[in-house]
C-alpha positions as CSV (number, residue, x, y, z in Angstrom):
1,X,352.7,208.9,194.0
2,X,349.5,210.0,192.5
3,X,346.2,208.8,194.1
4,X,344.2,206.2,191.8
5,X,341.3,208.4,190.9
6,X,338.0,205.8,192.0
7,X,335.3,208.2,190.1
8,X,335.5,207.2,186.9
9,X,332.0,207.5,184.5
10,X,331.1,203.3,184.0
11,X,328.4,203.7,180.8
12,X,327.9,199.6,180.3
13,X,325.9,199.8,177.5
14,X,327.7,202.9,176.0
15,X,331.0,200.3,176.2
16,X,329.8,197.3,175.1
17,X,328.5,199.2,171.7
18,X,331.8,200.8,171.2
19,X,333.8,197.9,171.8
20,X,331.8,195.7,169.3
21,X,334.3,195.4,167.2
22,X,337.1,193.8,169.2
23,X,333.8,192.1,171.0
24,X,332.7,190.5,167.4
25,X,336.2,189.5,166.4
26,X,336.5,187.7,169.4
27,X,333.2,185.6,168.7
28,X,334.1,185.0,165.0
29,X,337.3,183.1,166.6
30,X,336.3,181.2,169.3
31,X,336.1,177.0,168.6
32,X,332.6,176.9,170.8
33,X,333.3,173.0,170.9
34,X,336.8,173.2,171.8
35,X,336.3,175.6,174.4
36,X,333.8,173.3,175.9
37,X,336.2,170.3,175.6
38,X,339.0,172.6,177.2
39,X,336.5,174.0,180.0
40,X,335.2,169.6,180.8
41,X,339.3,168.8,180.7
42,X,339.8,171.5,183.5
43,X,336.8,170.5,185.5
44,X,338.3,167.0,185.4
45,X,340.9,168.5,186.5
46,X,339.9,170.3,189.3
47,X,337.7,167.3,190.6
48,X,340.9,165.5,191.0
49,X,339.5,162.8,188.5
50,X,341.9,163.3,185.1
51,X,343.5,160.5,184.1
52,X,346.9,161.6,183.2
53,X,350.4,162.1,185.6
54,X,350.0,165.4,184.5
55,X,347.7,168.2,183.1
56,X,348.7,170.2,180.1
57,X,345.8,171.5,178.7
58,X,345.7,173.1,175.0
59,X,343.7,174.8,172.6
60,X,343.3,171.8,169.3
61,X,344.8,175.3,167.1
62,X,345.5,178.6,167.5
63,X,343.1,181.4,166.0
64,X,344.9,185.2,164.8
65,X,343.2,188.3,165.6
66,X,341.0,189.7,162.6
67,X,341.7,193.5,163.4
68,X,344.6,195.0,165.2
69,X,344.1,195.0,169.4
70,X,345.7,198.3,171.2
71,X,348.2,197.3,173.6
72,X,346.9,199.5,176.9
73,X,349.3,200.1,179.7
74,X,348.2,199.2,183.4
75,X,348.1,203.1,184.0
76,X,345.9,203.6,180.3
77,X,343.4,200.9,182.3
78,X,343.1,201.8,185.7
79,X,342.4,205.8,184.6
80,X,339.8,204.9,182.3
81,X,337.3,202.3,182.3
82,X,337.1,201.8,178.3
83,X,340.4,200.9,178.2
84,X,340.4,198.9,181.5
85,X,337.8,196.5,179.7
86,X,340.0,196.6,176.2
87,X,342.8,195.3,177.9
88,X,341.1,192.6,179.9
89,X,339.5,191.7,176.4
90,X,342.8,191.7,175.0
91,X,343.8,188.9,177.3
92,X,341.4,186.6,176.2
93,X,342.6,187.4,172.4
94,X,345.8,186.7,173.2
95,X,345.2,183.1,175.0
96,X,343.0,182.6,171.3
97,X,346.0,183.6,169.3
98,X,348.6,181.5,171.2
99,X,346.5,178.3,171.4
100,X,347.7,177.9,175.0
101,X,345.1,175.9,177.5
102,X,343.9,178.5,179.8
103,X,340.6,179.9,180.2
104,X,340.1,183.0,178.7
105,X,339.2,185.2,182.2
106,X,338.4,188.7,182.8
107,X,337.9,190.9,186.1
108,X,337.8,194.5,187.4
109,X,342.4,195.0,188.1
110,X,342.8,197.9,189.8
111,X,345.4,195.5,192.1
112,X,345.6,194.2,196.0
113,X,344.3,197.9,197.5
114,X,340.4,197.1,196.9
115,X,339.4,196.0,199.9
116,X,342.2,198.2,202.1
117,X,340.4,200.9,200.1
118,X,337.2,200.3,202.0
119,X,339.5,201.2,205.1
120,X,340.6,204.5,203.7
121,X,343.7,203.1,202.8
122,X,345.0,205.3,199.9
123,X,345.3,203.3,196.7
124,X,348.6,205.2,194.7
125,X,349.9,204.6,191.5
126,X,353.0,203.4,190.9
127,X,356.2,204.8,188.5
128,X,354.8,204.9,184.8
129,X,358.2,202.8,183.6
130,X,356.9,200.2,186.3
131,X,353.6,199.4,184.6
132,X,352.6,197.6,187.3
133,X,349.3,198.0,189.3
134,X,348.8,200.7,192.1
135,X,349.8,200.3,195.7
136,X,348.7,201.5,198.7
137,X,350.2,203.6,202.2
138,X,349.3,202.0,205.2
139,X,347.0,204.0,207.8
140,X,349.8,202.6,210.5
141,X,349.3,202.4,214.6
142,X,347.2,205.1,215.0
143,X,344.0,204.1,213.5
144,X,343.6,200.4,214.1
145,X,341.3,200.7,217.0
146,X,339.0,203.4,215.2
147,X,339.2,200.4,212.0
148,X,338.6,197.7,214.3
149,X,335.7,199.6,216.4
150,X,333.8,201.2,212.8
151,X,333.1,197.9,211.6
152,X,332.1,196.6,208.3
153,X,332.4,199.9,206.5
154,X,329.9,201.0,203.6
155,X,330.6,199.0,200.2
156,X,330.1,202.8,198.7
157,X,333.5,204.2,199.2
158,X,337.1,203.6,198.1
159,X,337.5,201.3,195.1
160,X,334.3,199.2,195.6
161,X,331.9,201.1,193.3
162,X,334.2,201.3,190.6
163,X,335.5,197.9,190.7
164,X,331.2,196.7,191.1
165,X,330.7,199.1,188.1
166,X,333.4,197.7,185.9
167,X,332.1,193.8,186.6
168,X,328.7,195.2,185.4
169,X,330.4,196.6,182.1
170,X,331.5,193.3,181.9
171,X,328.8,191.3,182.2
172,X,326.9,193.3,179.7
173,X,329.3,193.2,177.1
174,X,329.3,189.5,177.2
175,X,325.0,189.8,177.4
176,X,323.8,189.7,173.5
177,X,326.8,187.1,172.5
178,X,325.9,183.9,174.1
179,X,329.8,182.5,173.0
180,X,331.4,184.8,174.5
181,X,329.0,184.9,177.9
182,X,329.6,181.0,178.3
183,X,333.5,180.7,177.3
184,X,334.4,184.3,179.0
185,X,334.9,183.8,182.3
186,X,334.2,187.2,184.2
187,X,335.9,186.6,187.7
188,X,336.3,188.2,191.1
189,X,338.7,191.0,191.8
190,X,341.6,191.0,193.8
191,X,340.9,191.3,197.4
192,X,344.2,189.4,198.5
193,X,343.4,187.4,201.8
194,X,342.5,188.9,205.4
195,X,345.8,188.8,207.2
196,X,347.4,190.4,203.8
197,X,344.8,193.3,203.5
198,X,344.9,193.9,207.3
199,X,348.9,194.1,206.7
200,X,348.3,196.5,203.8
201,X,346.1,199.0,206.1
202,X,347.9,198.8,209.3
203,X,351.6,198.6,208.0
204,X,354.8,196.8,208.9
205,X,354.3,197.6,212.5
206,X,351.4,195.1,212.1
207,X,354.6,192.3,213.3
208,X,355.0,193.7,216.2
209,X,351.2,194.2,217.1
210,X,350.7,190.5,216.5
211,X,352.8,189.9,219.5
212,X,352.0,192.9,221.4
213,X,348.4,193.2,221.1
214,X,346.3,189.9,219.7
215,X,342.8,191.1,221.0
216,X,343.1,194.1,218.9
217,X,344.3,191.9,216.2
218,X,341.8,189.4,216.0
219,X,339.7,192.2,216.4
220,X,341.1,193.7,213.0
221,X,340.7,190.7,211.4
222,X,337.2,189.7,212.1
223,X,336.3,193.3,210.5
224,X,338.4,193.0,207.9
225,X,337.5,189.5,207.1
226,X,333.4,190.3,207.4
227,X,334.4,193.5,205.2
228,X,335.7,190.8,203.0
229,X,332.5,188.2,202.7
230,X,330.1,191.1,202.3
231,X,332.2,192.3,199.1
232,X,332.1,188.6,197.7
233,X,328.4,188.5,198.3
234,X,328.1,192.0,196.3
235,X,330.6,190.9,193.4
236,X,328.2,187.7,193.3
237,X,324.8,189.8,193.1
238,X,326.6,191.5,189.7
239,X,328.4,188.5,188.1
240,X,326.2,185.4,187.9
241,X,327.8,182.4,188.8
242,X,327.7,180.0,185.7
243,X,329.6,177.3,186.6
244,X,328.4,176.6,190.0
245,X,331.3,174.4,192.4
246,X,334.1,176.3,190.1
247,X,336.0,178.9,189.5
248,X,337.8,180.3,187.3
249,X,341.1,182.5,188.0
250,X,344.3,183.7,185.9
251,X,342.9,181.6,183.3
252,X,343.0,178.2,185.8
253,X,339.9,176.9,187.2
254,X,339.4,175.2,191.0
255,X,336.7,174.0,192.9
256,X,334.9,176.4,195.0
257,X,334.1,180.2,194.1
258,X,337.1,182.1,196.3
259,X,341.0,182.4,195.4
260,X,342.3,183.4,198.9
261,X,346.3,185.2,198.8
262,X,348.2,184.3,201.8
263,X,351.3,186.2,200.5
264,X,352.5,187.7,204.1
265,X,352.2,183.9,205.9
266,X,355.6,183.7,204.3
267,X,356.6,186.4,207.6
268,X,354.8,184.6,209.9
269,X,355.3,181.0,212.3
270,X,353.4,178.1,212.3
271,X,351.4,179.3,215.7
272,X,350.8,182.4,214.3
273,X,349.2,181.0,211.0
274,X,347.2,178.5,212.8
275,X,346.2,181.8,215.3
276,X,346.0,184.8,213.2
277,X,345.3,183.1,209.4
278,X,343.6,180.3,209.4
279,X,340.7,180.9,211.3
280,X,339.8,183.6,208.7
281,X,340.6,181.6,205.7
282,X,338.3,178.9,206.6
283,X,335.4,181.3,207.3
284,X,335.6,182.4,203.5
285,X,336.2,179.4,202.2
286,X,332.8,178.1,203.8
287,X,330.8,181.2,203.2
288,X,331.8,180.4,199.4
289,X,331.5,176.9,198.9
290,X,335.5,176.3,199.0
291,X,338.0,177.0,196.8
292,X,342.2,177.6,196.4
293,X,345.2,179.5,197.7
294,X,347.8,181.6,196.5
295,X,351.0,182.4,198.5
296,X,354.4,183.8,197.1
297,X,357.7,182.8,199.0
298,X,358.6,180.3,201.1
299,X,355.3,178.3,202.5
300,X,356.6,174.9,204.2
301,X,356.3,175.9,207.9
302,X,352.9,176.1,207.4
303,X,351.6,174.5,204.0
304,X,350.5,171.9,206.0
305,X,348.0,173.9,207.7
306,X,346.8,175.6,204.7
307,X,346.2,172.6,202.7
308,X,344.2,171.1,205.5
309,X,341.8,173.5,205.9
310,X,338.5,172.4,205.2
311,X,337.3,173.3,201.3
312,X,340.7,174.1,200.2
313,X,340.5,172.5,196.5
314,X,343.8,174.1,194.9
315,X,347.2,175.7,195.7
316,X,348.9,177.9,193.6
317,X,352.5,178.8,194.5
318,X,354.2,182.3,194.0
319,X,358.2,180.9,194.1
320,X,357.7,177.0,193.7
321,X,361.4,177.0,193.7
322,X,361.8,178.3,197.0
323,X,359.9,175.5,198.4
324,X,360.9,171.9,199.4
325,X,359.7,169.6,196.9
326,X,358.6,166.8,199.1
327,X,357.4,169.3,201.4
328,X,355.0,170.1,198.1
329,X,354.4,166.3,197.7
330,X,353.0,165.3,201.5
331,X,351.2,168.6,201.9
332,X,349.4,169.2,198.5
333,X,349.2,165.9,196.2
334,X,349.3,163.7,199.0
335,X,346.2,165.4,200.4
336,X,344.8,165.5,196.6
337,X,344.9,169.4,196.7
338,X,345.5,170.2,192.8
339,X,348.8,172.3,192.3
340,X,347.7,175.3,189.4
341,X,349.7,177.0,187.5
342,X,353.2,175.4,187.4
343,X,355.3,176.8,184.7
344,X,357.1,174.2,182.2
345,X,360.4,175.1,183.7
346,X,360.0,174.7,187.8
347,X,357.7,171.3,186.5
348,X,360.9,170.1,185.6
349,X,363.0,171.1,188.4
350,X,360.2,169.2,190.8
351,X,360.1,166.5,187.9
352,X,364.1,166.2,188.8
353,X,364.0,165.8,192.2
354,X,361.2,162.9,192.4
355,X,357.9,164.9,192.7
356,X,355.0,162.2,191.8
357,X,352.2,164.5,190.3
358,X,349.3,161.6,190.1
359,X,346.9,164.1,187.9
360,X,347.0,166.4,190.2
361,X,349.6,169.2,188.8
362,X,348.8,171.7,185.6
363,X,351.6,172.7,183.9
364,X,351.4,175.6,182.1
């Protein structure tokens, strides 16, 4: 596996002149008052306050691409930063041409190994057949206490100034087109949740050092969660905020400003998520005003928890089909916690077996 290569030349102003093109074809498409009728449906949404069962939000028509858009692998974008912006851009073309109802959204994807990279976790790419984003090899045993004693590490190493330069890029490619800087949603990067990037720098013998060694742990993951807010607070100080109390993510939109990933809970027991999880989540969710969850797998032993954590204003879930659905119904829309981002065919499954969605489930 060949190491993701994290010095890479980020010109902003070169690339946002040599993408005009693509840039300009995307402001000659865009409906500016049906993208602001779309963007007040979703913050209905999101408030809990639409007035429909359920949300299904569309484009009024679709709107074809005036020049031809490369299609750009995830290997093309993560070696080179031109084509890491193309293909973001692309995204937001391609929710124009289909008419769907999703925001068009944009970030620095170089995957889940951003903030493990400020760790000196080694970010790797993956099989070219794969196309898939990179992955990383834990540091294992051996160098959680020197992790846990360094502290929060310098936001100048690993991934962090490439991801930081690449939201710049961003942001000034948007700058001279006030459309596209109001309907373009430039949004934060992927730094997973604490307990998932911990697991991704320590390993699978993290499981047993729950157990065996909780001091050290919490230890890990106040660092790592720190390491986490002071990322956040940089990633803010590049990207203005310009919907304040939302945010925007995968083309959904919450309340708050964080989407949290709690994809290894699914390995973990209640007391262990209310130990070892929660704590940290709530910390970021209060240090940025709130916001949603994402977790893969099976969540019911501790949904509950999750969902009751204080600013938790969405839940988005990995394998809805894995989950029981009136497990779904007393822990999410009983709470009024929006579910985002249910696809058509798993709506209908839940639909089936009695799930009451009161306004408070988008389907894609």
């Amino acid at each position: 596996m060949e190491p993701v290569n994290p010095v890479q030349r980020v010109d902003s102003e070169a690339l946002a002149r040599d993408l005009a093109p693509w840039l300009d074809d995307l402001e000659a498409r865009i409906d500016a008052a049906d993208e602001d009728r779309l963007l007040g449906e979703w913050k209905s949404f999101a408030a809990g306050t639409w007035p429909e069962p359920l949300f299904r939000p569309r484009r009024r028509q679709a709107s074809a691409p005036r020049i031809a858009w490369p299609s750009i692998s995830i290997d093309e974008a993560i070696d080179d930063p031109r084509s890491m912006l193309l293909r973001q851009l692309a995204g937001c073309s391609h929710r124009l041409a289909s008419g769907d109802g999703l925001l068009m959204c944009v970030r620095s994807d170089y995957g889940t190994g951003i903030l493990p990279s400020l760790f000196g976790v080694p970010v790797v790419k993956m099989a070219k057949h794969l196309d898939t984003l990179p992955g990383t090899r834990p540091l294992g045993d051996g160098a959680m206490r020197a992790l846990a004693a360094g502290g929060v590490p310098s936001l100048g190493i690993g991934l962090w100034p490439l991801v930081r330069a690449i939201g710049q890029a961003l942001v000034a490619c948007l700058a001279s087109r006030p459309t596209l800087a109001r309907h373009i949603h430039v949004y934060h990067p992927d730094l997973q949740g604490p307990m998932d990037a911990l697991e991704m720098a320590w390993g699978s013998e993290c499981f047993t050092g729950f157990v065996e060694d909780p001091d050290l742990t919490h230890e890990l993951l106040t660092v790592v969660t720190d390491t986490y807010a002071a990322a956040m607070a940089d990633w803010d100080a590049v990207v203005p905020d310009r919907d304040p109390g939302f945010c925007a993510h995968w083309g959904f939109m919450h309340r708050g400003h964080i989407m949290l990933r709690d994809d290894s809970a699914m390995n973990l027991s209640p007391r262990m998520f209310r130990d070892l999880v929660a704590p940290y989540d709530a910390q970021l969710l209060d240090c940025c005003g709130g916001g949603a969850i994402h977790a893969c797998g099976r969540t019911g032993h501790y949904l509950g928890q999750a969902t009751a954590l204080p600013n938790v204003h969405g839940f988005n879930f990995g394998q809805p089909e894995m989950n029981d659905p009136k497990v779904i119904q007393r822990e999410t829309i009983d709470r009024q916690v929006p579910i985002i981002g249910l696809g058509e065919q798993r709506w209908r499954e839940l639909e089936a077996a009695g799930l009451e969605p009161r306004g408070l489930v988008q389907v894609c």
